[in-house]
N, C-alpha and C positions, 0 to 999 in steps of 0.2 A: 504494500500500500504506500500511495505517494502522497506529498501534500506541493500544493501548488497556487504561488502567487502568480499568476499571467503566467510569465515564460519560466520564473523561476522556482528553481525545486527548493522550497521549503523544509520539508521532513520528510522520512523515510522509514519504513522498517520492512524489515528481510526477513522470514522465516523458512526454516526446512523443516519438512515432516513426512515420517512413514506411511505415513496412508491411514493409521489407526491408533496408534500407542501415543507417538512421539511428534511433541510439533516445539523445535527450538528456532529460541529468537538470537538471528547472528548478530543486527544491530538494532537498535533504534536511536533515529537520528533528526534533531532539530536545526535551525539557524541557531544561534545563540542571540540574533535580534530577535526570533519569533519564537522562544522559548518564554514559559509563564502566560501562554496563550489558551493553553488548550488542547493544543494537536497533537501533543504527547498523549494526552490522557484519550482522546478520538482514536487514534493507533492502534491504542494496546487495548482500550476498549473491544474494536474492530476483532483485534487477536486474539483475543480470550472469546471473542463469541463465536472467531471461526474455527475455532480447535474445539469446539466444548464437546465434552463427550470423549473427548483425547484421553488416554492414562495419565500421561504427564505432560506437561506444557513448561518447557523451560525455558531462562534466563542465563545469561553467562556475562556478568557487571562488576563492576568496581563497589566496594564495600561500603563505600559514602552513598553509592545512589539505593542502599536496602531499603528505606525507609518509601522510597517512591514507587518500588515494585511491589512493597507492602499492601500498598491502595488496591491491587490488585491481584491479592491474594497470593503471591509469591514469598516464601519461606525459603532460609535457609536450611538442608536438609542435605547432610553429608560433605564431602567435597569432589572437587570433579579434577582430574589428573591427566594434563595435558606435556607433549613437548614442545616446549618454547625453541628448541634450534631446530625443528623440522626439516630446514633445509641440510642439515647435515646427514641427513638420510640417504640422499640423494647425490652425494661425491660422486665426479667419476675414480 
């Protein structure tokens, strides 16, 4: 879902999902002029009403922004274990 002033992109957010279980959010993304607007909250609205019925609906944020994924029923619950050099997978 996008957000859009005439020509320009406002906000954004990305999600991937398996078809039933799993529907993860990769961004959500405002202007920092048209943040405290709304369109955050329109967004993730939007994505919690199109996953509903999902198993699990997740979030991948920074620890400052918890309190804002809160409004929207997101919990902290376990931890998630990624590798940060990815690219070193891939040497020739």
């Amino acid at each position: 879902m996008s957000a859009w002033n005439k020509d320009d992109l406002v906000g954004l957010i990305s999600a991937i999902d398996d078809g039933a279980i799993n529907a993860f959010i990769t961004y959500l993304l405002v202007k920092p002029e048209y943040q405290k607007q709304g369109l955050g909250k329109i967004m993730m609205n939007d994505f919690c009403k199109r996953y509903e019925g999902f198993g699990r609906r997740i979030v991948s944020t920074e620890l400052d922004k918890e309190k804002y994924y809160n409004k929207f029923g997101f919990t902290i619950d376990g931890i998630v274990m990624f590798n940060k050099d990815w690219k070193e997978d891939f040497r020739d």
